[in-house]
N, C-alpha and C positions, 0 to 999 in steps of 0.2 A: 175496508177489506172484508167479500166475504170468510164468514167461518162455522165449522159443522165440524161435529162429535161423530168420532167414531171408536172402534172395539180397536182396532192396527189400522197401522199406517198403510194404505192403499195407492198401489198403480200398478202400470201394467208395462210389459215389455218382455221386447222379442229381439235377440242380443247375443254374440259371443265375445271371448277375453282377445284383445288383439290390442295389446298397448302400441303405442303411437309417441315415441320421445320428440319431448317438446313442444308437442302439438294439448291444449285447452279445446279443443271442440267450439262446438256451436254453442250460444247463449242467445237470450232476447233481444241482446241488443243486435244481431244481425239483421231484425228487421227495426225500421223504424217507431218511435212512440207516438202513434196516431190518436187524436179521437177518437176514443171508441175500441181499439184496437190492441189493448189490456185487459185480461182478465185473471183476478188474480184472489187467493184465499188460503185462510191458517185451518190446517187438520189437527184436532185438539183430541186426546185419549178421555173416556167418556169421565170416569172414575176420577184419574189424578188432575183433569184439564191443563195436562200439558201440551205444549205444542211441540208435535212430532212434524210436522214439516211445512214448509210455505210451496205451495205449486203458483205458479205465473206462465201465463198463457198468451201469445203476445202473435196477430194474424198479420197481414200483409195489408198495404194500405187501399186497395178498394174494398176488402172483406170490411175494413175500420170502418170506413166511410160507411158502408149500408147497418154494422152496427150501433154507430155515432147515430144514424138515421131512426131507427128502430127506437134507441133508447128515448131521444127527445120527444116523438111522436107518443109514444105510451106513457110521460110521465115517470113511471117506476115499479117497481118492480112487482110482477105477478105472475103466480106458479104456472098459468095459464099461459103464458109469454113462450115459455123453456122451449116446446116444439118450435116455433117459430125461430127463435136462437138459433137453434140447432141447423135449423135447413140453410140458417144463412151460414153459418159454420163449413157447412157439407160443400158449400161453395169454395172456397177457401184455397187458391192454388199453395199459397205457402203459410207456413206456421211454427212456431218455436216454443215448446213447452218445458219449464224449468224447475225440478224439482230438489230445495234446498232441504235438507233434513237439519232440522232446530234441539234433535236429540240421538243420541244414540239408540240403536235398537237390533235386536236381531234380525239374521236373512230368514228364519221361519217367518216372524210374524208380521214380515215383510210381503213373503208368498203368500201367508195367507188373505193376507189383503188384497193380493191378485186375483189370485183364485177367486173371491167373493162379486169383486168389481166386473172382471169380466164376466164372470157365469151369468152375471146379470146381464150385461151384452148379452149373451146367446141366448136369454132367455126371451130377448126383444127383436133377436133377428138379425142384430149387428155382426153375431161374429158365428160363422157355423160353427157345430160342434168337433168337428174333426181337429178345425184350428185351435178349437181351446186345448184339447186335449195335446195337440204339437206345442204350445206355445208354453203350459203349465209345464209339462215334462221338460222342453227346454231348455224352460229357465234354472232349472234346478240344477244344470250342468252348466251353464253359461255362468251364472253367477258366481259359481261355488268357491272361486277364490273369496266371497267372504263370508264362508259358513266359517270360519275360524273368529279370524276379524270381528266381521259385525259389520253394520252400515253406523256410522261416525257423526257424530253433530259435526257439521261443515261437509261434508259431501256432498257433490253432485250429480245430478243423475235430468239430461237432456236431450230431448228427441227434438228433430229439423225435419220437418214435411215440405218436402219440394215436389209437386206433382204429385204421383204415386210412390217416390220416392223417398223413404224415412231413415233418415240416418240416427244412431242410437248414442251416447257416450256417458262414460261415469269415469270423473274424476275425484277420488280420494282427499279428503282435507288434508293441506299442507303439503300434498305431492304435485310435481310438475309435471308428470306425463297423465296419461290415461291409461285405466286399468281396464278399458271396453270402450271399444271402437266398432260397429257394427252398419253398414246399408244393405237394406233390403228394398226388394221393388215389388211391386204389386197392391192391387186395390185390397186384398184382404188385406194388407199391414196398416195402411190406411186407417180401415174402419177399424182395427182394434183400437188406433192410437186415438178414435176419436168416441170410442162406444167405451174405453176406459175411465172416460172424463163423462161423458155425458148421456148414455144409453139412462131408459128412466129407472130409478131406484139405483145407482150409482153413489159413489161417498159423492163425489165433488160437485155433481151439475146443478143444483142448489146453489152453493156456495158460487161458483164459478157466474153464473147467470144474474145472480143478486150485483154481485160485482159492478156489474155494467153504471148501475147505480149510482155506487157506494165509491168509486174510485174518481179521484178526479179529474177532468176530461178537460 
């Protein structure tokens, strides 16, 4: 399993409160575990080397296949490789990315990891700057049932890419409904969900890329 040091725990999303009784959202397991078609890594805090959260990243079975393809042809892993990842990624009709938090921590130093992640996105082209600015401001209202709270060891937090279409949800440790239920359509949401993982200079597309590797197939 990839892993990378960071200052906060980073990712990104674009989201409002709309709980859903009963209903658990999307996970990885809605698509199948292919070949290939896993990618997965621990964000560790630089200082205490704790781990703030596990992301798992899990495509659809022709994306698997030309990544199972990629991996074997190149042997292993090289920072040189990453664009090439990437393009086959961009291909990608569906996708499921899962993000467990292994600690508690606050919704600031949560944001500020967004904040960082994407800026870096727009600094590469992936996300204009208009949408950074709608999506930071946002979140800060979307979220805010857990500026009290906190974000929770055992929480989850899962985006579903179908098409241009991305569904968003975060469910609470130990609760059974969800506390954010959100779909949105369009190719901007898209590229945030994939320029927050893997746009260059990003916490995770290191990690996440190495994986292909390191996990086994």
């Amino acid at each position: 399993m990839g892993r990378q040091r960071a200052t906060a725990a980073s990712f990104l999303f674009l989201a409002c409160v709309c709980p859903l009784a009963g209903q658990t959202g999307p996970s990885v397991d809605n698509l199948p575990d292919s070949p290939g078609g896993t990618m997965e890594m621990l964000l560790e805090r630089t200082i205490l080397k704790v781990d703030v959260l596990k992301l798992t990243v899990r495509v659809d079975p022709p994306a698997a296949s030309r990544l199972a393809g990629f991996a074997v042809a190149r042997g292993g892993y090289d920072r040189e490789f990453e664009d090439a990842i990437v393009d086959l990624l961009l291909e990608t009709d569906r996708a499921v990315a899962s993000v467990e938090f292994k600690r508690s921590i606050g919704l600031d130093q949560f944001l500020d990891g967004v904040d960082e992640d994407l800026g870096r996105a727009v600094a590469a082209g992936w996300v204009e700057p208009e949408a950074f600015r709608e999506i930071t401001a946002g979140l800060r209202e979307w979220l805010a049932f857990l500026a009290t709270r906190g974000i929770k060891k055992g929480d989850r937090l899962v985006y579903e890419k179908n098409g241009e279409t991305l569904r968003t949800t975060y469910l609470e440790a130990g609760a059974g409904e969800l506390s954010l239920d959100q779909t949105d359509s369009g190719p901007q949401y898209v590229m945030a969900f994939w320029g927050g993982y893997f746009a260059p200079g990003t916490t995770f597309r290191e990690g996440l890329s190495r994986s292909l590797w390191e996990l086994p197939n």
